[in-house]
C-alpha positions as CSV (number, residue, x, y, z in Angstrom):
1,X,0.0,13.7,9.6
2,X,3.0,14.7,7.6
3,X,5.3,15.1,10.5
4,X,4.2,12.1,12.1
5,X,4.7,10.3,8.9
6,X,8.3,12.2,8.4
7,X,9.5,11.0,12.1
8,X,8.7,7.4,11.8
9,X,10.1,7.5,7.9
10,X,13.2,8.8,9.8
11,X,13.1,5.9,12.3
12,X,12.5,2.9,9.9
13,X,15.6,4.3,7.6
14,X,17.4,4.5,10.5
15,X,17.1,1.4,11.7
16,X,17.0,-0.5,8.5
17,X,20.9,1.8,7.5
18,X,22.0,-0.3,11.2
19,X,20.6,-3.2,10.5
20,X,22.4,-3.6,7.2
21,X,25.5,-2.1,8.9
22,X,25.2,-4.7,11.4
23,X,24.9,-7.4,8.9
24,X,27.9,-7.2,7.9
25,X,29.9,-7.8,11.0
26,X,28.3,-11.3,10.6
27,X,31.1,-13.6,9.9
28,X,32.7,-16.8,11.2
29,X,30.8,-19.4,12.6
30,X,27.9,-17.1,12.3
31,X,27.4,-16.5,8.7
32,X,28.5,-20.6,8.3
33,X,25.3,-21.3,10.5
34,X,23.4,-18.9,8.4
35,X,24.5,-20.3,5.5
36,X,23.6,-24.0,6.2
37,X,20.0,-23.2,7.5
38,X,19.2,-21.1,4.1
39,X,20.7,-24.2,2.0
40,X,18.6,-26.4,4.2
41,X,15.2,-24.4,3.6
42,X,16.3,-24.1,0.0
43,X,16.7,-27.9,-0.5
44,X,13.2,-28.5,1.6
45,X,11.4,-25.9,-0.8
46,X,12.8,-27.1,-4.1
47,X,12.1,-30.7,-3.1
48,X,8.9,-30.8,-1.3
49,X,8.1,-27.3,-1.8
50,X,7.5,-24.2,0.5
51,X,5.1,-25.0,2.8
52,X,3.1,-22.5,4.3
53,X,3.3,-22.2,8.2
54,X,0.2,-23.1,10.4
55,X,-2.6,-19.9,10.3
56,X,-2.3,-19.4,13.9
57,X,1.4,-18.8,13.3
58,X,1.2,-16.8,10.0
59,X,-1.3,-14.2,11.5
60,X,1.1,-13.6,13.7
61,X,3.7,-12.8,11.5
62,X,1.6,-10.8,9.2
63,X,0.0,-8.7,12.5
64,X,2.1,-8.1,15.0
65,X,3.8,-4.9,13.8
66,X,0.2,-3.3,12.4
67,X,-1.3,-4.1,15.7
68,X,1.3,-3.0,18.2
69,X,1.3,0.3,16.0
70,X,-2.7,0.6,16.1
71,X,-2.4,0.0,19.8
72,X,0.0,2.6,20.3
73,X,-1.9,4.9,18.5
74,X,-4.2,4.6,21.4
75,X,-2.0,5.9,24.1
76,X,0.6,9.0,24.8
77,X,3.3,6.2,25.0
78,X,2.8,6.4,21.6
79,X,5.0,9.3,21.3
80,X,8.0,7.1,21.9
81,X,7.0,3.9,21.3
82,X,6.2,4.1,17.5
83,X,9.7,6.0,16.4
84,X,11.0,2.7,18.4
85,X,8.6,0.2,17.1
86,X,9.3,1.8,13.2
87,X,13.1,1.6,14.0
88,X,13.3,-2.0,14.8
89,X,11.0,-3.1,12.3
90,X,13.4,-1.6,9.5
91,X,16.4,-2.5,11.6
92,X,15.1,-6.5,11.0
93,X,13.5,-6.2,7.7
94,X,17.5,-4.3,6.3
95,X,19.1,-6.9,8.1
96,X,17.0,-10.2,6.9
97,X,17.3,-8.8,3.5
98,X,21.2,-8.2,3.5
99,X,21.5,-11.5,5.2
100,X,20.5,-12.7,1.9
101,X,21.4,-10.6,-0.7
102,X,25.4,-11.9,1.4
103,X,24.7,-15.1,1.3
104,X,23.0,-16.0,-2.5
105,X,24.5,-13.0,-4.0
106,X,22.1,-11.1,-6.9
107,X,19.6,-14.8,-6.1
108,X,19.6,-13.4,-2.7
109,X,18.2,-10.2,-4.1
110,X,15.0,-12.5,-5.7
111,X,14.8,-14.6,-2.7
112,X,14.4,-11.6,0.1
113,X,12.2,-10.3,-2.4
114,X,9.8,-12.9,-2.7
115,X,10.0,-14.0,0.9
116,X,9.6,-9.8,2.1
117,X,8.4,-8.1,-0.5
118,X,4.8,-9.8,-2.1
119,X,3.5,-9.6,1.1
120,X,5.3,-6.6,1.9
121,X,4.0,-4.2,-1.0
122,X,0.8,-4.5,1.3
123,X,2.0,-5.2,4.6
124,X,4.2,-2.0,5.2
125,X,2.5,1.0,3.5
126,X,-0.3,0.0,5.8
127,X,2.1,-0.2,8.8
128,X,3.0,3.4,7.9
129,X,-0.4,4.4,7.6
130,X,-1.5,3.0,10.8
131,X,1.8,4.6,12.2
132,X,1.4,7.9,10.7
133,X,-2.0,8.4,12.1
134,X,-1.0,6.7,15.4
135,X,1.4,8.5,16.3
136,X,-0.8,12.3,15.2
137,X,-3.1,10.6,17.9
138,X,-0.8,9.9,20.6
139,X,0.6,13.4,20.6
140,X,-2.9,14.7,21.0
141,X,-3.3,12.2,23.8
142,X,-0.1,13.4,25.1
143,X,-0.7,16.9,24.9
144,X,-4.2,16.8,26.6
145,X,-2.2,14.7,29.6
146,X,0.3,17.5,29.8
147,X,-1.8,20.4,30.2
148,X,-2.9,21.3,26.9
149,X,-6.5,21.6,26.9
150,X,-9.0,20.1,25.6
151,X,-8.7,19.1,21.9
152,X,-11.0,17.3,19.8
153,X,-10.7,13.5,20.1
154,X,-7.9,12.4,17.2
155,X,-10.1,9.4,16.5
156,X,-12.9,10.2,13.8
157,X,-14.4,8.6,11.0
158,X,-11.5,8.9,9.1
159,X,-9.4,7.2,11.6
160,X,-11.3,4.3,11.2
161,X,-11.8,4.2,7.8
162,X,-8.3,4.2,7.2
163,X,-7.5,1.5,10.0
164,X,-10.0,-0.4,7.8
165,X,-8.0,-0.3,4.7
166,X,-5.0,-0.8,6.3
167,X,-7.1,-4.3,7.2
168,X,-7.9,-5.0,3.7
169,X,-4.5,-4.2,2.4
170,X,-3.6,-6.8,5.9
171,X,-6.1,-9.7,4.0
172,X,-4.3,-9.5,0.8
173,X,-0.8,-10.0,2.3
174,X,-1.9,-12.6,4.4
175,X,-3.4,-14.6,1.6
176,X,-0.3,-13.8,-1.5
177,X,1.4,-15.3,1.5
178,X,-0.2,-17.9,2.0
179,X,-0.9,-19.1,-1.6
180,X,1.8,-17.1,-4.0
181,X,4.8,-16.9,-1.7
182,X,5.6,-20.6,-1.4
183,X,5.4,-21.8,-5.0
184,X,7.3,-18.9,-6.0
185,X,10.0,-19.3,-3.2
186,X,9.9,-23.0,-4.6
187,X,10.6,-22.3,-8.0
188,X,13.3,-19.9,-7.3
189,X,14.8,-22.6,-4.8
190,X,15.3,-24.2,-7.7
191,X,16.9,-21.6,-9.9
192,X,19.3,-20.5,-6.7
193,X,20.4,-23.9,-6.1
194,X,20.9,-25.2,-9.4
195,X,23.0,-22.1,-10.6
């Protein structure tokens, strides 16, 4: 799996080095836009406090990328499709972040991390996990479709064993952000706004 795992390393750093490029060609009316709906979340955390979203909506944040990469990883279109997936995933992640870190300064830095990076720690190692193996499978598949034989099937115990810690590790992210995200994005509303 280490090749796999270097070519969608590869992708994600490549897409997150544009998406931080990118950010900063925001300017203008732009970044004034961006500027006044962060203040506005800001004020609405520090004075009512960070509410979490709905479930329905929150799942979908938390499993969109770990699913489209599991499904991937269960077809030859895999082959491209995760490289593509990984690279806009890093491209928006950079990009959110360096909106930030432009925006609130060094604050920014505490604010993307809190609102990225708890849930995050769990989040993307097991995105890169289910990517890694997902895209060793899909060049079997790929392979077998293009003539080259019959190969074992890429999807053993261990497969699944590891897609079901990659849902534990999913659990825990969805629950630091549902619980621990928003009072600490509440409290450092506070700190960012009143300094």
């Amino acid at each position: 799996m280490l090749p796999a795992l270097a070519v969608i390393s590869v992708s994600f750093f490549l897409g997150g080095v544009a998406g931080c490029c990118l950010s900063t060609f925001v300017g203008g009316a732009g970044a004034e836009s961006l500027r006044l709906y962060l203040e506005a979340f800001l004020t609405t955390a520090q004075g009512e406090g960070a509410a979490a979203p709905g479930l329905a909506a929150q799942l979908w944040d938390v499993l969109r990328w770990p699913a489209l990469a599991l499904l991937l990883g269960f077809t030859a279109l895999g082959v491209l499709g995760l490289p593509v997936l990984f690279a806009a995933r890093g491209f928006l992640l950079a990009f959110s972040i360096s909106a930030f870190v432009q925006m609130f300064g060094s604050a920014g830095c505490v604010l993307a991390f809190l609102l990225f990076g708890v849930g995050g720690c769990f989040s993307v190692p097991a995105l890169f996990v289910l990517g890694a193996q997902g895209l060793t499978a899909a060049r079997a598949l790929a392979s077998r479709f293009l003539g080259g034989g019959k190969a074992p099937s890429p999807y053993g115990r261990a497969y699944f064993l590891r897609c079901g810690g990659c849902g534990a590790a999913l659990c825990v992210c969805l629950l630091l952000e549902r619980f621990a995200v928003p009072v600490l994005v509440s409290g450092a509303a506070g700190m960012i706004l009143g300094g």
